[in-house]
C-alpha positions as CSV (number, residue, x, y, z in Angstrom):
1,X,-68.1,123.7,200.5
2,X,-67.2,123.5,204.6
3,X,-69.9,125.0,207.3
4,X,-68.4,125.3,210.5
5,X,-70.4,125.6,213.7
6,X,-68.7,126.0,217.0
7,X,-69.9,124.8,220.6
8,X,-72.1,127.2,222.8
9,X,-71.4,125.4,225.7
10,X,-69.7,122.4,227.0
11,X,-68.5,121.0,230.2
12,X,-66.6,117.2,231.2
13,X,-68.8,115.6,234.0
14,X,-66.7,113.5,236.6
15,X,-68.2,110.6,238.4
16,X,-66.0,110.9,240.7
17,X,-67.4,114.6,242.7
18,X,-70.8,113.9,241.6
19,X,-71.8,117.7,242.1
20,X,-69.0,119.4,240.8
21,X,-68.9,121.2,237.9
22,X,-66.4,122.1,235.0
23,X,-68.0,124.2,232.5
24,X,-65.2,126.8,232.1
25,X,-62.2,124.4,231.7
26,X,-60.3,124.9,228.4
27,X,-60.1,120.9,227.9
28,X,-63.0,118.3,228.1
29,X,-61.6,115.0,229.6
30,X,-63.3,111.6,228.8
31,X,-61.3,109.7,231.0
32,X,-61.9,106.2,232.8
33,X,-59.5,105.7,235.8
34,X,-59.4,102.6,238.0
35,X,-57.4,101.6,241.0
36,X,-54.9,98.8,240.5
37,X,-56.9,95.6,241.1
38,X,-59.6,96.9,238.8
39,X,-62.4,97.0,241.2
40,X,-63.2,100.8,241.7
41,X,-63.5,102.6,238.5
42,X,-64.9,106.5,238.1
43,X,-65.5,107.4,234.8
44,X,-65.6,111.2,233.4
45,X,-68.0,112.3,230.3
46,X,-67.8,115.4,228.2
47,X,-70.9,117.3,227.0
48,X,-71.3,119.8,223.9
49,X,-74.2,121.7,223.0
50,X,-74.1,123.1,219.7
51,X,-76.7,126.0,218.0
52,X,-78.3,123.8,214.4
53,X,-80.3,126.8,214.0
54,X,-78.2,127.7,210.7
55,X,-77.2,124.5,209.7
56,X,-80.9,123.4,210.0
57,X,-82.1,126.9,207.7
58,X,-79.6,125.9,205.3
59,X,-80.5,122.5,204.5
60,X,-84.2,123.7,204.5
61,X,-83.1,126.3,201.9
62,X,-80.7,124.1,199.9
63,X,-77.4,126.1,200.9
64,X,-76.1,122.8,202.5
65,X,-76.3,120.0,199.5
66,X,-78.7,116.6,200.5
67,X,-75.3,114.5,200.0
68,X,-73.9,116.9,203.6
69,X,-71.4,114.9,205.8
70,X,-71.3,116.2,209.3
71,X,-68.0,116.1,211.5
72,X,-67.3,116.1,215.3
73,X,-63.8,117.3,215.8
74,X,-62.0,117.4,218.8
75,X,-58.3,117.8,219.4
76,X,-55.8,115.6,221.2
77,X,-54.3,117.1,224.3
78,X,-51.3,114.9,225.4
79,X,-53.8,111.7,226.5
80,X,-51.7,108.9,229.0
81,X,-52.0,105.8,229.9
82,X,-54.2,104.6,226.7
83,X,-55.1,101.1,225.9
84,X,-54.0,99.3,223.2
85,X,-57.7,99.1,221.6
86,X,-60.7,102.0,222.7
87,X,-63.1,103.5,220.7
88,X,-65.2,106.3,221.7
89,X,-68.9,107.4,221.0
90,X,-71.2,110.1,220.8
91,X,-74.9,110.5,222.0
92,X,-77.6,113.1,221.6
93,X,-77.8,114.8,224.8
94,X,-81.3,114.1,225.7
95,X,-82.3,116.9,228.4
96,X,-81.5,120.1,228.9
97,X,-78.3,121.4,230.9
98,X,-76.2,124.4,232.6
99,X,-72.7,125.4,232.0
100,X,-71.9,126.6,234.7
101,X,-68.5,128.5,235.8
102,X,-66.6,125.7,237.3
103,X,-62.7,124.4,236.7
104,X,-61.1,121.1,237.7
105,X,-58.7,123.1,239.7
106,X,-61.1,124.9,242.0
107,X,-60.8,124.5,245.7
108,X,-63.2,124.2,246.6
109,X,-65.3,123.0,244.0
110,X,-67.8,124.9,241.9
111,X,-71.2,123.0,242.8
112,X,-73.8,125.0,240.1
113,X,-73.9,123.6,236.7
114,X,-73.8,120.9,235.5
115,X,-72.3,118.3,236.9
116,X,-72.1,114.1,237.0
117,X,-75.7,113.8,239.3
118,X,-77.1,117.4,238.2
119,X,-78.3,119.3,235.4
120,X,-78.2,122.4,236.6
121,X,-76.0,122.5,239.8
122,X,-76.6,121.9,243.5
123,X,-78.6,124.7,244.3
124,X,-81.8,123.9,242.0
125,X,-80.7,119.8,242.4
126,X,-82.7,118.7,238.6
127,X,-81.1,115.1,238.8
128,X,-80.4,114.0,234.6
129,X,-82.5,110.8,235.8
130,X,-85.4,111.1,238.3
131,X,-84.6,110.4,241.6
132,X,-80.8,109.2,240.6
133,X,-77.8,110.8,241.8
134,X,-75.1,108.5,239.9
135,X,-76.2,109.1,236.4
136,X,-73.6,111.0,234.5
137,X,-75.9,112.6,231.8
138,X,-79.2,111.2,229.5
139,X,-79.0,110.2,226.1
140,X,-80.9,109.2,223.1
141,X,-79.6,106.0,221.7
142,X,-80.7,103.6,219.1
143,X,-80.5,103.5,215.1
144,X,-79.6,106.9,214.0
145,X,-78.6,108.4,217.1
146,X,-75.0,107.1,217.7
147,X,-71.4,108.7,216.5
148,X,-68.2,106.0,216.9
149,X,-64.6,106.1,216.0
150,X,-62.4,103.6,217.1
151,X,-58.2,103.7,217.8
152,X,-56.2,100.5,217.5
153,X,-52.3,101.9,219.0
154,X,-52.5,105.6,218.5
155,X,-53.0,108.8,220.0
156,X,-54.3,111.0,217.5
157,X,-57.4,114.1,217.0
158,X,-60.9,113.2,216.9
159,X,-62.9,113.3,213.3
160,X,-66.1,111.2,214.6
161,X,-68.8,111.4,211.4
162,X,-72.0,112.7,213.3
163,X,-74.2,112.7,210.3
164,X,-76.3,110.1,211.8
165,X,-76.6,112.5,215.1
166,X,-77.6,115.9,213.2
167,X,-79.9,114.5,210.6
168,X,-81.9,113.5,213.5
């Protein structure tokens, strides 16, 4: 048997324009960029917030079996210069955040939502760590609340087992 849940909201938050926000871009970007000699590096983030409400009343009622694998899947969208070896991970978001209505391509930027130093966007200025502008989200971490899946020379879709995550 196969539940699907969908996002509610998500958004890619750039290190680079610490304010800016992306929550209406059709692709999330985790990206880390650096400049030739390696010294400056701006990293990017993506952030998804999905609604457990039914998964949770499921497993309460037994609909959803006690042996229930949980999936993060994301699809590949033509990803460059990769290295030979990454992995990437995934994180409970730990405080609460703002779409937004922002793009990558807007000019100028969209500055309410969230964003790389902002929860909720420029105007109300709720800072994901207090008093830190150059945080790039919160998280809970630790046993149980980590997702991994590592890539060794390929591009290919993400199928990152989050069981860990929702159980939590």
């Amino acid at each position: 048997m196969h539940f699907f849940t969908f996002a509610t909201k998500d958004n890619t938050l750039y290190e680079a324009s610490a304010s800016m926000n992306t929550g209406l871009d059709e692709v999330l970007e985790v990206r880390k960029d650096m400049n030739p000699d390696g010294s400056v590096i701006k990293l990017s983030r993506s952030i998804i917030q999905f609604d457990l409400t039914t998964i949770s009343s499921s497993i309460v009622n037994g609909t959803i079996p006690s042996s229930r694998k949980f999936y993060l899947n994301l699809y590949d969208a033509n990803p460059t210069e990769l290295q030979v070896e990454q992995s990437l991970y995934s994180y409970p978001v730990s405080k609460s955040w703002s779409m937004g209505q922002g793009t990558l391509s807007d000019d100028p930027v969209t500055t309410e939502g969230a964003s790389w130093a902002y929860t909720d966007g420029l105007t109300n200025a709720s800072t994901w760590v207090s008093g830190s502008l150059t945080s790039g989200g919160t998280w809970y971490s630790g046993s149980g609340y980590v997702g991994s899946q590592s890539f060794s020379l390929e591009t290919t879709d993400l199928r990152m087992d989050v069981t860990d995550i929702v159980n939590k």
